[in-house]
N, C-alpha and C positions, 0 to 999 in steps of 0.2 A: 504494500500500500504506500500511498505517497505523503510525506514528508511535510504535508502542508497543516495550516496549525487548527487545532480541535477547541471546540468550547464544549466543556461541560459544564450540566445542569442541573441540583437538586435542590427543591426547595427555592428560597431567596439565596443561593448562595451559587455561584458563577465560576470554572476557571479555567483559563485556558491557556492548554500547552503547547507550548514550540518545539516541534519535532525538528526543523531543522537550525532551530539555535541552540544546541547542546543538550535538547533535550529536557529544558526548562521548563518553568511554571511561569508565564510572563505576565501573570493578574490573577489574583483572587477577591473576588467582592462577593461581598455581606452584604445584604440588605439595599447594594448599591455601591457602598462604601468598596475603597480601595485600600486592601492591608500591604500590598507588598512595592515594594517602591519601581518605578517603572524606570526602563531603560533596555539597549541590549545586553547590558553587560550585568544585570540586574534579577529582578522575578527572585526564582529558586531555582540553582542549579545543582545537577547531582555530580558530587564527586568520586570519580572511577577513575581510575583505579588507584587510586589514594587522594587523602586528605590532606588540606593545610600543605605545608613546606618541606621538603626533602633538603637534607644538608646537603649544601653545593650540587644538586641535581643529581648524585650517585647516591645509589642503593645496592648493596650487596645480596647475592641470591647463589648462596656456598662458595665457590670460589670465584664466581663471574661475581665484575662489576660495572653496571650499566648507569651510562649519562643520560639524563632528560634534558632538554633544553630549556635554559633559564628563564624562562617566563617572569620572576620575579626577583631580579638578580642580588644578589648571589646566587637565588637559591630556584626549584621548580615547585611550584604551585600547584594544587586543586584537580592535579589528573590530567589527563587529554580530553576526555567526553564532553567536557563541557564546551569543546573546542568543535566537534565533530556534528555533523549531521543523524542524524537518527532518526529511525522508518516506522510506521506505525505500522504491530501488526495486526490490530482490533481494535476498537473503539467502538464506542456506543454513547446513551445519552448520559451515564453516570462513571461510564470508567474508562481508561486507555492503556493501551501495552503497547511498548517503544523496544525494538531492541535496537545495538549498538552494537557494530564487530572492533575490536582492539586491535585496530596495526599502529606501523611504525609514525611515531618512534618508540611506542611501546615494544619491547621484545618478544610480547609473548602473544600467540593468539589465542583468543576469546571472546564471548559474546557477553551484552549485558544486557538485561532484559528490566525494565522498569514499569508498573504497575501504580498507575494513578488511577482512585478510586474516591469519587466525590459523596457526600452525605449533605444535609442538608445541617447540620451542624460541626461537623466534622472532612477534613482532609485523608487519607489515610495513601503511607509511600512508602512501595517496596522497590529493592532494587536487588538483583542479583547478579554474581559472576560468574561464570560456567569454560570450563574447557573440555575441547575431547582430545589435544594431543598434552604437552608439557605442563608439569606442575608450576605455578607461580606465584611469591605473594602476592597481596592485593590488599586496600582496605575499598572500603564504601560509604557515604556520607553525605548531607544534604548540607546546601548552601541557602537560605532564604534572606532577604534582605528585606525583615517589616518595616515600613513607613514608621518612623518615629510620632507623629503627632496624625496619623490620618488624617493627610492631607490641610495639613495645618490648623483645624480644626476644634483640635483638641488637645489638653495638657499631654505631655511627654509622656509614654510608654514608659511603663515601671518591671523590670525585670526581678523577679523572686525565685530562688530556689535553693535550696542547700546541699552543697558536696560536699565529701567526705576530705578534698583535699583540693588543691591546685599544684598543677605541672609548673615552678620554679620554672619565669621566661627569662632566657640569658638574651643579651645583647643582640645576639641575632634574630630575634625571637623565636625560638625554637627553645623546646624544651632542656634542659639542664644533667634531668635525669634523678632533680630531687622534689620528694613531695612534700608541700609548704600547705599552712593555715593559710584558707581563701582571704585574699586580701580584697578592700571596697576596690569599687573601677573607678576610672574608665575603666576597659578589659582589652585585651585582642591575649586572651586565653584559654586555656583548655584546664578540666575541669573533671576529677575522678568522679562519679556516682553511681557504685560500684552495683545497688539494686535498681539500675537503669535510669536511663535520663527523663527528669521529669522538673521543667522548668514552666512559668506562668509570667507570661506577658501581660498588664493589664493598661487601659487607655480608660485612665480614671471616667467612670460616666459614661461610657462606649461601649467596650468589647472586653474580653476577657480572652484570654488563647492559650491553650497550656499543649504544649510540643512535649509529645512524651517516647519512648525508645527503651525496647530494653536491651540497648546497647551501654556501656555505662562509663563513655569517654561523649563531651561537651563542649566545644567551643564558643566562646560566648564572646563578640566585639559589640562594642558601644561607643567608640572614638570617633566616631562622627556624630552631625548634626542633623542627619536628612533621614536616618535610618539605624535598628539593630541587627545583628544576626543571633541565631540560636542553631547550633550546628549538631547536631549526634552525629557522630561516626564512628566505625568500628575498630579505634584504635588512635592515639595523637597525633600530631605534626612530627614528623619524622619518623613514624610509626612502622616504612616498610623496613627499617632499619633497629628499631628497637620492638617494636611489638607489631610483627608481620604474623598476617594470617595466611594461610598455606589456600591455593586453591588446587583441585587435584577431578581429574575425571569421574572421580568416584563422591567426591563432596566440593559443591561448589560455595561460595562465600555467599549467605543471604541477611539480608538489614529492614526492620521496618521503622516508621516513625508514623505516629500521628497528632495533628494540627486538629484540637477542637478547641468551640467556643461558645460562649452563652453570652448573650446582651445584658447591659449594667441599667 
């Protein structure tokens, strides 16, 4: 099927994805209202095959060691897919399925299949990695960029939720490798919550949105002015390197999250 971009519908609530911008979420509205901030570079993007930053773009896989290219330099960024075209291979009026095939400059081949499924109060997003030839690590992870004030609108988004620790961010911002008492933000960090990610957005007098995962690594940026992120993924920034999940013909890598909300 073709590549062109899907609106789904349940309830008052709207969104529609861009198969061919990396496979994104480029609007979600409520009631009308628009939560995610718009742009191409924006919406939600999923990230395949890794999250967050790679030290200096190598990651080791036993003895091989592979470069990605710098996207974010020093360091590579947020995976390829979000770079890539992606084919829809179903869709309907409440859900859509998108795969992804992984080449170069990825090494390794594989498919990723994503699974957007609308409610009328709720978001819900699966993603998975699959191979039928060589094993590879991999992480997976969602990108979302909510609107800070809905559309100006309204007081600031207020982020709420408690981990068990934080990833120590060294200079590079990349993890340290030590875990530290969550310190106040701004943030552009990651975030242990080891019985699953479960964070609450709230847009005082508006909307309420709690992003939950029972993946139990979080990245959470609030250093800008225009918007937040709330990130689960299955493993930190730098993650194919210190906490790499194997994918394997026989077990492939699967992640869910879901985006609900109730009006204030």
């Amino acid at each position: 099927m073709s590549d062109t971009p899907i609106t789904l519908t349940a309830g008052d609530a709207e969104a529609t994805v861009l198969p061919g911008n990396g496979g994104r979420i480029g609007g979600l509205r409520v009631g009308g209202t628009e939560l995610l901030r718009q742009g191409d570079r924006y919406g939600s993007f999923p990230m395949v095959p890794w999250c967050g930053r790679i030290r200096d773009g190598r990651f080791r896989d036993g003895a091989d060691v592979h470069q990605m290219p710098l996207n974010s330099p020093p360091h590579a960024i947020h995976g390829t897919a979000r770079d890539g075209v992606w084919r829809t291979a179903r869709a309907d009026a409440t859900e859509a399925v998108l795969t992804h095939d992984l080449t170069a400059p990825w090494p390794y081949p594989g498919r990723v299949t994503q699974v957007i499924a609308l409610a009328p109060d709720a978001l819900t997003l699966t993603l998975s990695v699959e191979t039928y030839e060589s094993s590879f690590p991999a992480q997976v992870g969602w990108h979302p960029w909510f609107d800070r004030t809905l559309g100006g609108t309204c007081e600031g988004v207020r982020i709420a939720f408690e981990p068990a620790w934080q990833e120590e961010r060294g200079a590079d911002h990349l993890p340290t490798g030590r875990r530290i008492d969550p310190l106040p933000g701004p943030r552009d960090d990651c975030f242990g919550m080891p019985d699953g990610v479960d964070v609450t957005l709230t847009w005082p007098e508006r909307l309420e949105l709690r992003v939950t995962s029972r993946e139990p690594w979080v990245v959470v940026y609030d250093e800008e002015d225009a918007a937040v992120c709330v990130e689960p993924q299955t493993g930190p920034p730098d993650g194919l390197n210190t906490h790499p999940r194997l994918v394997t013909p026989l077990e492939p890598l699967e992640a869910h999250t879901t985006w609900s909300w109730r009006r204030l």
